[in-house]
N, C-alpha and C positions, 0 to 999 in steps of 0.2 A: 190780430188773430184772424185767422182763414179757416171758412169750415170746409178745403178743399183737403182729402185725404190722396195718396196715391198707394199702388196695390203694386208691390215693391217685385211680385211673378208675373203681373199684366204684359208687361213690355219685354220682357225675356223667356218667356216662356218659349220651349222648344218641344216641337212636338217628339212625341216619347218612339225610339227605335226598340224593340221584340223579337230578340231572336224566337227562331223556333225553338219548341221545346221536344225533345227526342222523347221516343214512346217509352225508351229505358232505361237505365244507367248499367246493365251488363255489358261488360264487355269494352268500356266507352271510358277514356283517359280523362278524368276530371282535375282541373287549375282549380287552387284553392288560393285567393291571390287576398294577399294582407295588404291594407293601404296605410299602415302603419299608426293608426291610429290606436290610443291607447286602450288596450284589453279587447283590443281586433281579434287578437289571436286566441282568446279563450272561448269566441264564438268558434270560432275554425278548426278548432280544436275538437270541441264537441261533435262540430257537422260533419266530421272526419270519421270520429270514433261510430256517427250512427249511419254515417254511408256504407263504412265496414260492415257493419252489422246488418244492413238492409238491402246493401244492393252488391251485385258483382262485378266492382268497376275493373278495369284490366289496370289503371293504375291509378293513386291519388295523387298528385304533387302540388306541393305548396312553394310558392311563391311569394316576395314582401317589394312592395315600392319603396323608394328611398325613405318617399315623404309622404305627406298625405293631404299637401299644401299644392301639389305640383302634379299636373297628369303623369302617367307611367312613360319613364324612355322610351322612347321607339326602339331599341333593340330588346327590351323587354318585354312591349307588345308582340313585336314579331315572334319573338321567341317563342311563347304563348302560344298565337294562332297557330305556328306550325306545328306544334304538339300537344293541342287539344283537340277536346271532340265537347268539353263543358267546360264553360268558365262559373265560378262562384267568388263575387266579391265582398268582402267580408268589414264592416265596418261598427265599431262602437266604443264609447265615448264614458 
């Protein structure tokens, strides 16, 4: 037996990328993007119905990945960046 532990984020850890954050959601096309993951879609559902209610987006569209095991296709992504201005990605379990 070894009292040597290992810290299973130490070694892989990446430092964290931030998009900017826009001063506002009027006017501004928001990706509502499901990673398929089960009852993903009941959050997304919700943040939809209170985007509507809260903000003036000029559109909302939703999006799903195949899988949620596997990063998004690259025609998927592109797709995405060219017709956003916000991404929101939506996971839970």
């Amino acid at each position: 037996m070894t009292d040597d532990y290992l810290d299973p984020t130490d070694s892989v850890a990446v430092p964290r990328k931030t998009a900017a954050r826009p001063a506002s959601l009027d006017g501004k096309v928001i990706t509502l993007l499901d990673i398929s993951k089960a009852k993903g879609d009941h959050l997304l559902d919700r943040l939809e119905a209170l985007l509507r209610e809260r903000a003036r987006p000029k559109a909302i569209v939703r999006k799903r990945k195949p899988t949620f095991a596997r990063p998004a296709p690259d025609d998927l992504r592109r797709e995405i960046v060219g017709a956003t201005d916000v991404l929101v990605e939506g996971l839970a379990d």
